[in-house]
C-alpha positions as CSV (number, residue, x, y, z in Angstrom):
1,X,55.4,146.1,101.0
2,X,52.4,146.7,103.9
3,X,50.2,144.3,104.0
4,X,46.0,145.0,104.9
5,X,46.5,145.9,108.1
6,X,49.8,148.2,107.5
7,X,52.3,145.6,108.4
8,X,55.8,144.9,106.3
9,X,55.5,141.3,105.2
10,X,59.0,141.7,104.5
11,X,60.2,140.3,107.8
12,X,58.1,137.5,107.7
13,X,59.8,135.9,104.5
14,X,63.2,137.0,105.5
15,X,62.6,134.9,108.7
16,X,60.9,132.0,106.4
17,X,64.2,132.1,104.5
18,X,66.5,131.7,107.8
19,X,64.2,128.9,108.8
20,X,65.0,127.4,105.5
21,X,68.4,127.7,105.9
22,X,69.1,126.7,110.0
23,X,67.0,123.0,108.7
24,X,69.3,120.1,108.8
25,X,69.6,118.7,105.6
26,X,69.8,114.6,106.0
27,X,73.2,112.9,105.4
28,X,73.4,110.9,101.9
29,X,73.5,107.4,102.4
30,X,77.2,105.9,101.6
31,X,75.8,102.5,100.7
32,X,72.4,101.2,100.4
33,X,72.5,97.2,99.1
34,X,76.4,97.2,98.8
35,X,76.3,100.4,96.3
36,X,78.0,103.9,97.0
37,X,76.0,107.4,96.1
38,X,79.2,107.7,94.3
39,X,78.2,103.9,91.9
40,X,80.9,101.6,93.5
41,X,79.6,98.5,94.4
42,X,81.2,96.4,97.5
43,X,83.9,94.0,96.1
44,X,83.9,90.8,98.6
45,X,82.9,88.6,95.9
46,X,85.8,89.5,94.1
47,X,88.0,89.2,97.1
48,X,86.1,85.6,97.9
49,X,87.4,84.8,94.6
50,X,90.8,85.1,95.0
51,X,90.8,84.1,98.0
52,X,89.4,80.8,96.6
53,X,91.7,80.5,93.8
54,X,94.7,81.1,95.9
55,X,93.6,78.6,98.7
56,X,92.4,75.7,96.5
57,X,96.5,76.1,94.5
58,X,98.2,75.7,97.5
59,X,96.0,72.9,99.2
60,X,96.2,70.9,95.7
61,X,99.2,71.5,95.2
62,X,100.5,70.3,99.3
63,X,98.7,67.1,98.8
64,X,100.7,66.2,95.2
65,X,103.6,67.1,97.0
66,X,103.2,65.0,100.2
67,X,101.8,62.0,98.4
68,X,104.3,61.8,95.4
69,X,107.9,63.4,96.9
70,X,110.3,61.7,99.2
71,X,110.7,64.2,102.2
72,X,114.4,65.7,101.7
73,X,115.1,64.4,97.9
74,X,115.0,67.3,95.9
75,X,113.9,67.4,91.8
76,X,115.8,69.6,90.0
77,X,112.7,71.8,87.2
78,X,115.5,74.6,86.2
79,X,118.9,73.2,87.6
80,X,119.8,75.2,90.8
81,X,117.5,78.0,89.5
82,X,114.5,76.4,91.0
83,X,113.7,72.7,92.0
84,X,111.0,71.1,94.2
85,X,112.7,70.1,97.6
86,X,109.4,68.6,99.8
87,X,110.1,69.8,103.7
88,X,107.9,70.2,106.6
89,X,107.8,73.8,108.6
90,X,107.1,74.1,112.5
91,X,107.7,78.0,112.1
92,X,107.5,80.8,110.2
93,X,107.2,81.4,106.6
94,X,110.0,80.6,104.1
95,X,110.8,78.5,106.8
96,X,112.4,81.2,109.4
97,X,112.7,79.2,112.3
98,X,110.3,79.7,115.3
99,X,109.0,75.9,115.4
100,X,108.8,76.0,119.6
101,X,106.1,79.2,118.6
102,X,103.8,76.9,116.0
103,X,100.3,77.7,118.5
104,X,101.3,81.5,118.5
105,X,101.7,81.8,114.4
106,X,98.4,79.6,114.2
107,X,96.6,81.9,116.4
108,X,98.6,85.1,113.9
109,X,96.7,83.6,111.1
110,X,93.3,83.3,113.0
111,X,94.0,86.9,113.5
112,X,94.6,88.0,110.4
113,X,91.6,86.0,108.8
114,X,89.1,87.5,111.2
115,X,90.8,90.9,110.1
116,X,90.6,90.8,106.4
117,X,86.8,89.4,106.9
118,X,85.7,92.2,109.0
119,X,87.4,95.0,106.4
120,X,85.1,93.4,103.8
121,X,82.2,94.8,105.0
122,X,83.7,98.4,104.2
123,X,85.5,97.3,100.4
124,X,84.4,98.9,97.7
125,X,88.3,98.6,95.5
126,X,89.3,95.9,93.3
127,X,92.8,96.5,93.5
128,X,92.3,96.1,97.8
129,X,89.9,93.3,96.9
130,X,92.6,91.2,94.6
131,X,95.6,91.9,97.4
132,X,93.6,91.2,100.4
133,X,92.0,88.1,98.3
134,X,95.4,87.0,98.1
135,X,96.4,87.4,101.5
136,X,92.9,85.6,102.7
137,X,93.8,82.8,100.7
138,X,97.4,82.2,101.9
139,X,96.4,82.8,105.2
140,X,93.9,80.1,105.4
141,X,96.0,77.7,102.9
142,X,99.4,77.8,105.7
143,X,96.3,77.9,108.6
144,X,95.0,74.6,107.2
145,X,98.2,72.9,107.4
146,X,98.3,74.2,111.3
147,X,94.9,72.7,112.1
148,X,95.0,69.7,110.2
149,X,98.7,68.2,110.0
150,X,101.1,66.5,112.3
151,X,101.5,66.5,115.2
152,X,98.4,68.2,116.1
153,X,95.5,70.7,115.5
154,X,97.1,74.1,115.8
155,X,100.4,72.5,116.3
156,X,100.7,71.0,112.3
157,X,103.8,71.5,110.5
158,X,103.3,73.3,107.1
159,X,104.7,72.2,103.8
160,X,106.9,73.8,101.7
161,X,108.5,72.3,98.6
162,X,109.7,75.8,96.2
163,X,113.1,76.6,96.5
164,X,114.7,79.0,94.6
165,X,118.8,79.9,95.0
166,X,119.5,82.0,98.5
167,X,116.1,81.8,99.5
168,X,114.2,80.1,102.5
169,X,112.0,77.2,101.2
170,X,108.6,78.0,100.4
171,X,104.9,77.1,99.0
172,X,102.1,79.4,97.1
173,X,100.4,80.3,100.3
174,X,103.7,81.9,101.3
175,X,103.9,83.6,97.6
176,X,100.7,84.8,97.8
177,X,100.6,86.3,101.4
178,X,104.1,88.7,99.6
179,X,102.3,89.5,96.7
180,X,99.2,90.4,98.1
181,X,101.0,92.6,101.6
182,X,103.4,94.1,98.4
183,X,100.2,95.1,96.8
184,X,98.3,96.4,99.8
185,X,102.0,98.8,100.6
186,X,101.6,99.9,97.0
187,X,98.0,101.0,96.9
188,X,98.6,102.5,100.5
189,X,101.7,104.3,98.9
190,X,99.8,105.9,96.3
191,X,96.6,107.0,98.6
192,X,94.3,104.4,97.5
193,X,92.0,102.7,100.4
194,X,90.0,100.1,100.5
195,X,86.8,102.3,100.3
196,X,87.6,103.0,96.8
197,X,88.6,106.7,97.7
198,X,91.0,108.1,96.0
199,X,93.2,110.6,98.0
200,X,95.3,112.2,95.0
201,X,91.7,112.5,93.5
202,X,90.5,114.3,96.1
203,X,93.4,116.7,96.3
């Protein structure tokens, strides 16, 4: 097609088209107020609430152990299958030994705390948010013991009272810090992440 003055105009909207075409187009915004494009909404409440759940249990239930159990005079719930036996813990969990390193698992925790709290900022799973809830929570419930028990802050023995046949002596902090690493190997394991994306989806 010629215009007036015997010019194509086709060259003019082919080059309108490239134009079109070269303009970046402006990334998608993955969250705006905690909520995906995709609809998923961030999950730290739910994982505040575990956490919570898991921490208050375990501090509750240290304190009725402490104040009504003789240190070292186990009672006997199923027989030998599981009994209440209060003890005090300078080292690892289930009580594995490492009572000269009490400062270094203190500062593990810290470590792990500051961790899980950062991640939160990017959680948009409720599976991750439940396992990591459950690791928060037994993280700070053994870390409280560390800071606030004798013979000093960051030096305080935990307490453990659950002991079940050929197993270390333990409390629910220790329980929930398996439970919730188990989960987080799982959900790893089958390609979920803590974004909410889905990797077998994807595929």
């Amino acid at each position: 097609m010629e215009t007036a003055n015997g010019e194509s105009a086709l060259p003019a909207a082919v080059s309108g088209d490239e134009s079109d075409a070269e303009q970046p187009q402006a990334p998608e915004a993955s969250s705006v107020d905690g909520v995906r494009a995709d609809g998923r909404k961030r999950r730290v409440g739910v994982l505040l609430v575990v956490a919570a759940a898991v921490y208050a249990l375990d501090v509750v239930s240290k304190v009725v152990v402490a104040a009504t159990m003789t240190y070292g005079s186990p009672i006997r719930l199923l027989g030998s299958a599981l009994q209440l036996d209060y003890t005090r813990n300078g080292g690892a969990a289930f009580s594995l030994g490492g009572t000269g390193y009490t400062v270094v698992f203190t500062l593990i925790a810290v470590g792990v705390v500051t961790v899980i709290l950062r991640l939160a900022r990017k959680l948009f799973s409720v599976r991750w948010a439940i396992a990591l809830g459950l690791l928060l929570g037994g993280a700070l419930g053994n870390l409280t013991d560390r800071i606030a028990r004798a013979p000093g802050v960051f030096r305080g023995w935990v307490v453990d009272f659950i002991e079940i046949p050929h197993w270390p002596i333990f409390n629910l902090a220790d329980s929930a810090i398996c439970v919730g690493g188990a989960l987080m190997v799982l959900l790893a394991f089958r390609g979920l992440h803590p974004d909410g994306t889905d990797e077998r989806a994807a595929r």
